[in-house]
N, C-alpha and C positions, 0 to 999 in steps of 0.2 A: 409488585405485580405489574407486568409491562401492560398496556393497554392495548385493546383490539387494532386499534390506528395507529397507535406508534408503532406495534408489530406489523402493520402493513407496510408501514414508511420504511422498514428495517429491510425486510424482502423486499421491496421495492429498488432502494437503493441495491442492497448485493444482486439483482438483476442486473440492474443498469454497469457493474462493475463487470459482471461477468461475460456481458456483453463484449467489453474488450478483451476476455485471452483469448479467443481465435485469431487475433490481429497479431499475437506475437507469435502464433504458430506460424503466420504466415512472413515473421519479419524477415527483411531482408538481409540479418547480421544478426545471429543470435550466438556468445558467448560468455564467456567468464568476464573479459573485457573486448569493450567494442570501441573501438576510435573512427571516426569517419572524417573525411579532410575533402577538400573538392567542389565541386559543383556536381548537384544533383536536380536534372530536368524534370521530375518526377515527384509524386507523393514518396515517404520516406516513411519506413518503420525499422525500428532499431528495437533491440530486447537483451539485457546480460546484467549480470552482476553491478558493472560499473559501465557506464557510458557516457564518452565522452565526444561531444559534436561541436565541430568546428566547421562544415560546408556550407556553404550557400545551399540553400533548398527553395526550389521555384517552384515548391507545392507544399502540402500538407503534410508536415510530419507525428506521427503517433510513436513516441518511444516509452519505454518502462523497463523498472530495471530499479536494483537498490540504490547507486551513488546515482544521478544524472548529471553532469556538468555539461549544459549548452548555452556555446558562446557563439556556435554558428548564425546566420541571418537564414532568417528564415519568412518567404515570400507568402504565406496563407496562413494556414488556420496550425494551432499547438496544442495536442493533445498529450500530456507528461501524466507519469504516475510513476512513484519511488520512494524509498526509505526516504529520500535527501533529495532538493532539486535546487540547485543553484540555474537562474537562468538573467545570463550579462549580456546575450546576444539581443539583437531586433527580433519580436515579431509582429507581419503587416498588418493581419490581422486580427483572433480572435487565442487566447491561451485559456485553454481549461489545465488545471495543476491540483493533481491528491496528493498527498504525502505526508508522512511524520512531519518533516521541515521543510518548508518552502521558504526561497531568498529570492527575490525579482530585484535585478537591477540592471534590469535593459526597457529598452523601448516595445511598448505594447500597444499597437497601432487601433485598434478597437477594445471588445470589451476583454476584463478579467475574469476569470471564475476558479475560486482555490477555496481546497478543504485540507485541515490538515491539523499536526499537533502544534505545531510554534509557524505563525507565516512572517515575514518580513520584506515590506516594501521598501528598500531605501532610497536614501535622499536622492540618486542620480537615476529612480526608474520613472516612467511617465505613461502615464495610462490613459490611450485617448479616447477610450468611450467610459461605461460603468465598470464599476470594482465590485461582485457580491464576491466576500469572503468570511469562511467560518473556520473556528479550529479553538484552541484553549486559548493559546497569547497572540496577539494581532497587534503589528505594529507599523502603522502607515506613518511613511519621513518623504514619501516621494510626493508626484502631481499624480490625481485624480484631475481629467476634465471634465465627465459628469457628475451620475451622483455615486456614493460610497453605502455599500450595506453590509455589516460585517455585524456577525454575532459568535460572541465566546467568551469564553474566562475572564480576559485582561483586554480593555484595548484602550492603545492610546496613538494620539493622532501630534505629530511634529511636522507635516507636510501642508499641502495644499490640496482642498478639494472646489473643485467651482462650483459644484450641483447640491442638494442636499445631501445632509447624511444621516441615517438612520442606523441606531443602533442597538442591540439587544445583548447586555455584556451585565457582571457581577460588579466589574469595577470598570470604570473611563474615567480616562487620563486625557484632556487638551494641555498641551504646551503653549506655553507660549509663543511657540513662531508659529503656530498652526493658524491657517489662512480657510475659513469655509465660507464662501460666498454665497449659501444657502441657507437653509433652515437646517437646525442640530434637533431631531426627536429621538431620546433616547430612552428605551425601557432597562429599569434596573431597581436594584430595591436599596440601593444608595445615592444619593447625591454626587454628581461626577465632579473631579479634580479638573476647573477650567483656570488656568493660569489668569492674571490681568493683563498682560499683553497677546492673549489670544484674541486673534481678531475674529467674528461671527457676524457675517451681515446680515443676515435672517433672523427667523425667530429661533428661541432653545425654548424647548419643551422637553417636560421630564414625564412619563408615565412612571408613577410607582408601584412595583408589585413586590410581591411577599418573594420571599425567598423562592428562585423557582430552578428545579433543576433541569429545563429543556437547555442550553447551553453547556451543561455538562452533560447530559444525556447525546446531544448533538456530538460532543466532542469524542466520548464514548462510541458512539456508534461511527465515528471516522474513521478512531482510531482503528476499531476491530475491522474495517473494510480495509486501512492500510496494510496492516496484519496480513489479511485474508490474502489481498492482492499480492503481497509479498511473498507468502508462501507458493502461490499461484505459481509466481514468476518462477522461485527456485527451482518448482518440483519440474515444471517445463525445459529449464536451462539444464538442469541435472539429467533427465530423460536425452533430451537433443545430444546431450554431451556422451552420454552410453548409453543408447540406444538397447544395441544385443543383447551387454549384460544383466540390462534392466528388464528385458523379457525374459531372460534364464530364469531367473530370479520368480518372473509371473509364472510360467511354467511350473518351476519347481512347487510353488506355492500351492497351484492347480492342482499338481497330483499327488499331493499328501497335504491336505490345509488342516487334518486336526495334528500333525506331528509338528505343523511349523507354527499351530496355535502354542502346541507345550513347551517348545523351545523358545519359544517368543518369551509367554510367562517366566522361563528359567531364565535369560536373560534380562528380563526386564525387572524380576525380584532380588537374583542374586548378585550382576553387579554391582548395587549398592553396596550391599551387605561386604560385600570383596573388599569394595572400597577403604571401608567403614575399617575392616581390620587391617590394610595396609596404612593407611591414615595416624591411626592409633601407634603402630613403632616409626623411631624415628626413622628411619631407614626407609621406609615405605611410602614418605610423604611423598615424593612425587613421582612415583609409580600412581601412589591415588589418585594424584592429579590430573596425568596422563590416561587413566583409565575413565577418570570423568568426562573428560573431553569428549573420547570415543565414544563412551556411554550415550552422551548428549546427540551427537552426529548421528550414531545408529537410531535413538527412538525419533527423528526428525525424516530419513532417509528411509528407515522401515515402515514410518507412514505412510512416506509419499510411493514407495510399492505400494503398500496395502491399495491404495487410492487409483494405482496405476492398475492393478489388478479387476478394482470394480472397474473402472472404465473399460478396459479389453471387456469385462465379461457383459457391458452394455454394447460394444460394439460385435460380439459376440450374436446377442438377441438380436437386433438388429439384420444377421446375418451379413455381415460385410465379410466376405471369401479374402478378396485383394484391400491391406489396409498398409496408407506411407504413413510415414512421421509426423507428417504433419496432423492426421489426421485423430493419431492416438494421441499426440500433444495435444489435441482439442477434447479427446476423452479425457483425457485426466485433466485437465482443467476445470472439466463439467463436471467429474467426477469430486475435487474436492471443494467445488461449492456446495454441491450437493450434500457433500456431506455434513458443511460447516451448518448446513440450512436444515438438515434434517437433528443437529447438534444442538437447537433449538427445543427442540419438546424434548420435556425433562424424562429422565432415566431412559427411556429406551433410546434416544440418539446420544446419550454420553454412553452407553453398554455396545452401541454399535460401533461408534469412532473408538473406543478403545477395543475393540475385535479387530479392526481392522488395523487400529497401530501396533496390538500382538504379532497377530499372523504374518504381518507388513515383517517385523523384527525377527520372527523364528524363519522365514524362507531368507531371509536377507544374509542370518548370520549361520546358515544352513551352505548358501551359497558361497561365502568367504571364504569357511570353511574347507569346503573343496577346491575351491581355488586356490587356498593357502596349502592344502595338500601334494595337490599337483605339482 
C-alpha cells in the first residue's frame, strides 16, 4: 500500500517531468536523428530518437531523446533526459541528467544532479561544486569538490570527494584509492566494504536501519518517470514525423470509435492467437516472428493515437478553431501524463488506458488498411 506522501512525492515528481515536454515541442531539431555541429549563440533544445551534439553552445541547452551523446561544450546550464546519456564534453555550469544510464566523463563546472537506473562517474570527469545522485548502481571514479549525496542500490566510491559524503545505499563499497576529505555518514542496514588504504579525513558514521525499501522504491519511481519520459518523447517524434496521417487516423477514430473499439479488441486478441499457430509448424516460425514485431509496434503506436486522440478532444473543449503542431504535440504530451497519472487509481484508470490502447489500435489498423487498399 503506497502511502499518502509518497503518493504525493510520485505526482509530484511526474509534474516536474511533465513540465519538460513542451520544451521539445518547441525544440529546435526534432527527429529520428539529430546531429548538431557548430557554434550556437543561443539557448539550444534538441529532441529525437538519437542525439548527437558536438557545438559549442554559449547558452543553455535542454535536450531529450533515447541515445544522447554530448561531447559539445557547452557555456551554461544542461538539462539532458534519455534512455542512455553519455556526456564527455564541458559544462560551465550546472547539469541536471534522468535516465536509465547515465556516464559523465567531462567537466562539470558547478553542481551535478542525476537520476537514473546505473549512473557512472568516471575517472576523467570532475565536478566543481556538489554531486546529489540517485538511481540503483552508483559508481563515483571521478573528483567531487564539494560534498557527494547519492542514494541507491549499490554504491561505491574509487574517486575523490573534498566535502562530505552522505550516503543512503543497501550496499557501499570504499576502495582503496578513494580520497574523502570529509566526514562519511552513511545509512544502511549493513556495514560498508571500506578498503585499508581508503583514505577518510573526517569522521565515518554508520546509521543502522532495518532493511528499508525507500532506495528501491526511489529507484522504482525513476525508473517508471524514465519510461514515462520516454514514451513521451516517441509519441511526440512519431506525431512531428506524420503529422496528417496521424490526424486521419484521430478523425477516423472520431467518427466511428465503437467500430474501431471492435477492431482494436480483434486485433489485439486474435494476433496472438495467429501467432501461436504459425509458430507451432515449422514453416511458420518466422512469419510469427515477423508478425510479433508488428503486433508489438501497433499496440505502442495505437496507444499513442488513442492518447493523440484525447488530447485533440481536450483542445477540442478548450475551443482552439486554429491549432499548429506544436501545439497538439503539447496535447499529447499532456495527454499521456494524464493518463499514466490517472493509471494510478486502481481498476478504473487501468479500464481506461486499455480503452484508449483498443480504440488507439482499431482506428489505426482501420487506417492501414485503407491505405494498403489504395
Amino acid at each position: 500500500m503506497i502511502s499518502s506522501a509518497l503518493f504525493r512525492r510520485i505526482i509530484s515528481l511526474l509534474v516536474v517531468m511533465t513540465t519538460f515536454m513542451p520544451v521539445l515541442s518547441y525544440a529546435q531539431q526534432v527527429g529520428e536523428v539529430v546531429i548538431k555541429r557548430g557554434m550556437v549563440d543561443d539557448d539550444l533544445y534538441l529532441a529525437g530518437a538519437q542525439v548527437d551534439l558536438y557545438a559549442t553552445v554559449n547558452g543553455d541547452a535542454v535536450i531529450a531523446g533515447g541515445q544522447l551523446n554530448l561531447e559539445g561544450d557547452i557555456n551554461a546550464d544542461l538539462v539532458a533526459a534519455g534512455g542512455s546519456i553519455s556526456l564527455r564534453g564541458p559544462v560551465a555550469d550546472d547539469a541536471r541528467l534522468a535516465g536509465g544510464e547515465i556516464r559523465v566523463a567531462g567537466r562539470v563546472g558547478d553542481d551535478l544532479v542525476a537520476a537514473g537506473g546505473r549512473i557512472h562517474i568516471t575517472p576523467v570527469a570532475s565536478i566543481g561544486g556538489r554531486a546529489w545522485i540517485s538511481g540503483g548502481e552508483l559508481r563515483i571514479d571521478g573528483r567531487v569538490v564539494e560534498e557527494l549525496r547519492a542514494s541507491g542500490g549499490r554504491v561505491v566510491i574509487t574517486g575523490v570527494v573534498n566535502g562530505n559524503v552522505e550516503l543512503w545505499a543497501n550496499e557501499v563499497v570504499i576502495e582503496e584509492t578513494a580520497v574523502i576529505s570529509g566526514n562519511l555518514h552513511y545509512k544502511s542496514s549493513h556495514e560498508a566494504s571500506i578498503a585499508s588504504g581508503a583514505r577518510i579525513e573526517g569522521e565515518v558514521r554508520h546509521t543502522l536501519v532495518e532493511t528499508d525499501m525507500k532506495p528501491v522504491v526511489a529507484s522504482v519511481v525513476f525508473a517508471a518517470l524514465a519510461v514515462l519520459l520516454s514514451i513521451i518523447i516517441t509519441a511526440v517524434v512519431l506525431y512531428l514525423l506524420f503529422p496528417d496521417f496521424s490526424l486521419h487516423v484521430c478523425q477516423s477514430l472520431r467518427n466511428e470509435p465503437w467500430l474501431s473499439l471492435g477492431v482494436g479488441l480483434a486485433v489485439f486478441a486474435g494476433v496472438p492467437l495467429l501467432g501461436v499457430i504459425l509458430f507451432s509448424t515449422a514453416l511458420g516460425v518466422w512469419l510469427a516472428l515477423i508478425l510479433l514485431a508488428i503486433y508489438l509496434v501497433m499496440l505502442l503506436a495505437g496507444y499513442f493515437v488513442g492518447a493523440l486522440f484525447v488530447g485533440n478532444t481536450g483542445l477540442d473543449l478548450l475551443r482552439k478553431t486554429e491549432v499548429s503542431k506544436v501545439l497538439r504535440a503539447i496535447a499529447l504530451a499532456i495527454a499521456i501524463f494524464a493518463l499514466a497519472a490517472i493509471n494510478l487509481v486502481p481498476l478504473l484508470g487501468s479500464l481506461l488506458n486499455w480503452a484508449v490502447l483498443l480504440v488507439g489500435v482499431g482506428a489505426l489498423s482501420r487506417q492501414l488498411y485503407q491505405v494498403y487498399r489504395a
